[in-house]
C-alpha positions in Angstrom: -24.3 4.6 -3.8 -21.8 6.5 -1.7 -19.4 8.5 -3.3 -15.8 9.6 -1.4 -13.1 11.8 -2.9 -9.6 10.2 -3.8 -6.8 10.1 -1.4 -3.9 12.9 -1.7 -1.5 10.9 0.3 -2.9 11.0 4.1 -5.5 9.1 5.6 -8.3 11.6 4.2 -11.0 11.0 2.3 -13.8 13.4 0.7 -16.5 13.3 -1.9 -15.9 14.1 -5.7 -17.7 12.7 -9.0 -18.3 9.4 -8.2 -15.5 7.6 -6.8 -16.7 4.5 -4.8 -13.1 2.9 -4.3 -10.5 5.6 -3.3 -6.9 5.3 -3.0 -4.2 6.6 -0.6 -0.4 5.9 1.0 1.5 7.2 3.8 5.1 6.6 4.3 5.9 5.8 7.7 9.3 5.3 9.5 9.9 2.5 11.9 8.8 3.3 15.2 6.3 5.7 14.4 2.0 5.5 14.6 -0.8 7.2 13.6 -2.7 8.2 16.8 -6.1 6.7 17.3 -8.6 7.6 14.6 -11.5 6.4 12.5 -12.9 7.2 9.6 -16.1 7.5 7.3 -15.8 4.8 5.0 -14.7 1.0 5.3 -10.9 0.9 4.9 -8.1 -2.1 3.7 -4.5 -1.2 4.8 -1.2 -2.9 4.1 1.9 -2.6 3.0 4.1 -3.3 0.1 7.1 -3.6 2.4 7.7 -3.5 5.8 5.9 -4.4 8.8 2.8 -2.6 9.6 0.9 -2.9 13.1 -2.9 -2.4 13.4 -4.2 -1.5 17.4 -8.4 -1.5 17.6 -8.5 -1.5 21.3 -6.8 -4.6 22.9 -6.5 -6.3 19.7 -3.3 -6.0 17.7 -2.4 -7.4 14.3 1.2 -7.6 13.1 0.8 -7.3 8.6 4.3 -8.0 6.7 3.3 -7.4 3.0 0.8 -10.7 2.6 -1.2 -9.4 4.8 -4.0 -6.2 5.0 -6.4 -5.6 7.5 -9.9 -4.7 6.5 -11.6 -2.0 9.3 -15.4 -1.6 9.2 -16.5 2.2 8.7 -16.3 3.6 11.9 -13.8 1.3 13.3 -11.2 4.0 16.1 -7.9 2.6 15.4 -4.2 2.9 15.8 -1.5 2.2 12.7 2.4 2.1 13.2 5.7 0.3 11.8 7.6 -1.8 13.4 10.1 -1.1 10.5 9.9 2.1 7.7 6.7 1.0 5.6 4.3 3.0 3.1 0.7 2.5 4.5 -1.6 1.6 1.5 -4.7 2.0 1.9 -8.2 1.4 -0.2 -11.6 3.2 1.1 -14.6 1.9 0.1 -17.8 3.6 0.4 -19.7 3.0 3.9 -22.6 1.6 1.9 -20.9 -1.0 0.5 -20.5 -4.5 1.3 -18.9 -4.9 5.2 -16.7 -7.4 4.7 -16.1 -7.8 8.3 -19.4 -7.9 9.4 -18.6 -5.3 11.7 -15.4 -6.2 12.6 -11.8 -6.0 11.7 -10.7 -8.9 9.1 -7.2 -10.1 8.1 -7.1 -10.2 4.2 -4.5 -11.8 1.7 -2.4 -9.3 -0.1 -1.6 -10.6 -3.4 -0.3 -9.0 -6.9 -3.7 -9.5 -8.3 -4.8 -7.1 -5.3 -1.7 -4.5 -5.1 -2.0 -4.1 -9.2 -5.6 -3.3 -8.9 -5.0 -0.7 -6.1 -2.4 1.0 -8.7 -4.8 1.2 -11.2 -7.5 2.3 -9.5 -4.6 5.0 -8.9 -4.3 6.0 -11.8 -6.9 9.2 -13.6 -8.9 6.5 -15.1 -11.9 7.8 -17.2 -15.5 7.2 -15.4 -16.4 3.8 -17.6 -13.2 2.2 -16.5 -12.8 3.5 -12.9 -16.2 1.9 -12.4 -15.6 -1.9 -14.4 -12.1 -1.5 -11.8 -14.0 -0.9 -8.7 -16.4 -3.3 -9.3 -13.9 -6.2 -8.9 -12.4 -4.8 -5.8 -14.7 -7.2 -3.7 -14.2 -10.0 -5.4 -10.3 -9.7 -4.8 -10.2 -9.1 -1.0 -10.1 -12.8 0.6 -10.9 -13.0 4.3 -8.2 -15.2 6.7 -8.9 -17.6 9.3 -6.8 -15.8 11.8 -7.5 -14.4 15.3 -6.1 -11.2 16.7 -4.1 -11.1 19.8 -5.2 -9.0 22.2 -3.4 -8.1 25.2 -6.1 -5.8 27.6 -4.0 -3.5 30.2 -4.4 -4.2 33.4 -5.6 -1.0 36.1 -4.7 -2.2 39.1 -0.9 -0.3 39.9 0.0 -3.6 41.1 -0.6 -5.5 38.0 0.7 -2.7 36.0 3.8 -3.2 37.4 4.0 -6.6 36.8 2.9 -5.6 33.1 5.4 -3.3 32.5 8.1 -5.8 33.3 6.8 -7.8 30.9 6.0 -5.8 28.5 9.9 -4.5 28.5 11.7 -8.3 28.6 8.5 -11.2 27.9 11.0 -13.6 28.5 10.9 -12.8 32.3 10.5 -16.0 33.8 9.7 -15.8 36.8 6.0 -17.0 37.7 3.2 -15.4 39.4 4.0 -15.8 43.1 7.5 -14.3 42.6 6.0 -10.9 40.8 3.5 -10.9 43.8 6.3 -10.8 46.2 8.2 -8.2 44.4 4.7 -5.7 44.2 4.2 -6.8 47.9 0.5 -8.7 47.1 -0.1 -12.1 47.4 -0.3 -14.8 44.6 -4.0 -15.4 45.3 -4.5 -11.5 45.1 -2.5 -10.8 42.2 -3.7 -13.5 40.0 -7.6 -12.3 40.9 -6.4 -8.7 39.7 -5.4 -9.9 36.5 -8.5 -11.9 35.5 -10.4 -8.8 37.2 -8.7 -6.3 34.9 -8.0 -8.2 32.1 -10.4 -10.8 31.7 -7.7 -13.5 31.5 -5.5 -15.7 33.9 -2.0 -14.6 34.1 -0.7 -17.1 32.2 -2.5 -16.9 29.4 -2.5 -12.9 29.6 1.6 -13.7 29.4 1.2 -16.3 26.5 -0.8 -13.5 24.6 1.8 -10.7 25.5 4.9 -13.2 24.2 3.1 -13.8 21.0 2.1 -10.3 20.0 6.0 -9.6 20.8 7.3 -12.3 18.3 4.8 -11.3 15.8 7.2 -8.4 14.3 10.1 -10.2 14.6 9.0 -12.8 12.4 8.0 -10.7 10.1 11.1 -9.3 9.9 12.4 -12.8 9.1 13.8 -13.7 12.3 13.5 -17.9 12.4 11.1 -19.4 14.6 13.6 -21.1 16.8 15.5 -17.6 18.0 12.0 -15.7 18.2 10.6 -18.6 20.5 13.8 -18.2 22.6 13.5 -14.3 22.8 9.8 -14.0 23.9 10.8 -16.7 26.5 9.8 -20.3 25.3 12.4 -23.4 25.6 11.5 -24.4 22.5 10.3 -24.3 19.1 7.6 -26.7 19.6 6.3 -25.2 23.0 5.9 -21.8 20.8 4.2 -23.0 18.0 1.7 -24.8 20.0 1.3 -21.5 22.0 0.6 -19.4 18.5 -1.7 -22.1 17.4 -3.8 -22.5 20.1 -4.2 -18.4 20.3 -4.1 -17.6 16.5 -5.9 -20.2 15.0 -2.8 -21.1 13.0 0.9 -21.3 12.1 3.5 -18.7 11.8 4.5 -19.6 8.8 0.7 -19.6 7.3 -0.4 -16.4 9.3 2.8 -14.5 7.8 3.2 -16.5 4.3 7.1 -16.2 4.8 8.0 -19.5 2.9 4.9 -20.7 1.8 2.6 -23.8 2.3 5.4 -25.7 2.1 7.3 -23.6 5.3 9.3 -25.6 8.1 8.3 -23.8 10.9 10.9 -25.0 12.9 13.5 -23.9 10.5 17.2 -22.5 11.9 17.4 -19.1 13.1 
């Protein structure tokens, strides 16, 4: 088996006597990422507060504390915070298990999970670093939950129209009124986008509004205001968006209350 050397507080890892199951954190102030990288071994971020985001490609993930995000070995990827966070992150040895199957994973975060990663922490003695790291995989339980990605589009007209929505997602006009400001017509415009993107305006703009409410309810904004800042009417019209696209309900994707959450709860 694979051995990698423990982490010394960045997001390097290296070989030393054994160690299957290493252990880092990064302190990271709002606003600020970690430029695309990848590394060596399989690796399981999250954070014990704040709001961590996770880029791999066009895919984003948004991970308030109950939630970690397991990336393959190999996996080029881009880590920030949408407010200051400590990164925490566990490498596992490439030979190992892929819990992914190739592919990034959400994960619960748990005590059970975040008590385990402090031990392993810890200068533990070879018989007890290895009973620790041999629970690791039975701790780390994969989510149902999709990623939202939101490909770029390369066409300058279409970027345009991107980077208006990108700066205020509650924009509302529709697609033959951005056509006529970038001087193309609807039928043109809406090609471009599927062209570039791979989806329909529409749904590129549903994908866009949702990966911008993500953070915010994290943050603990209610669903009702965060719905009316990305630009829905209302609270229902939202949910069924981030339902249809993520496979389930703010409240479940970012455990803020519970099974027992009212998602339609007063801002």
């Amino acid at each position: 088996m694979a051995a990698i050397r423990r982490e010394a507080g960045g997001c390097r890892v290296e070989d030393t006597d054994g160690v299957t199951v290493a252990v880092g954190s990064l302190p990271l102030a709002a606003g600020s990422w970690v430029g695309e990288h990848a590394h060596r071994e399989h690796q399981l971020n999250w954070t014990d507060r704040g709001v961590l985001g996770i880029v791999v490609g066009t895919r984003s993930w948004v991970l308030p504390p109950t939630l970690g995000l397991w990336l393959p070995a190999g996996t080029p990827h881009r880590t920030g915070a949408t407010r200051d966070a400590v990164l925490r992150s566990l490498y596992l040895a490439p030979d190992l298990p892929d819990l992914g199957a190739g592919e990034p994973v959400a994960v619960a975060v748990d005590p059970l999970l975040s008590h385990l990663a402090d031990h392993l922490g810890a200068d533990l003695d070879p018989a007890a670093r290895s009973r620790a790291e041999a629970v690791v995989p039975d701790v780390l339980r994969p989510l149902p939950t999709a990623p939202i990605a939101v490909p770029e589009p390369v066409d300058a007209r279409a970027r345009s129209v991107a980077a208006v929505l990108h700066a205020d997602p509650a924009d509302p006009r529709d697609l033959a009124e951005f056509a006529r400001v970038v001087g193309a017509s609807r039928r043109t415009l809406s090609r471009l986008f599927v062209a570039d993107t791979g989806l329909a305006f529409e749904r590129w703009r549903t994908h866009l509004r949702l990966r911008a409410a993500l953070p915010l309810l994290a943050e603990g904004h209610g669903v009702a205001r965060v719905a009316h800042r990305v630009g829905y009417a209302t609270p229902s019209a939202f949910l069924a968006a981030f339902r249809r696209v993520v496979g389930t309900t703010p409240g479940r994707y970012l455990a803020l209350r519970g099974a027992g959450d009212d998602e339609r709860r007063a801002p």
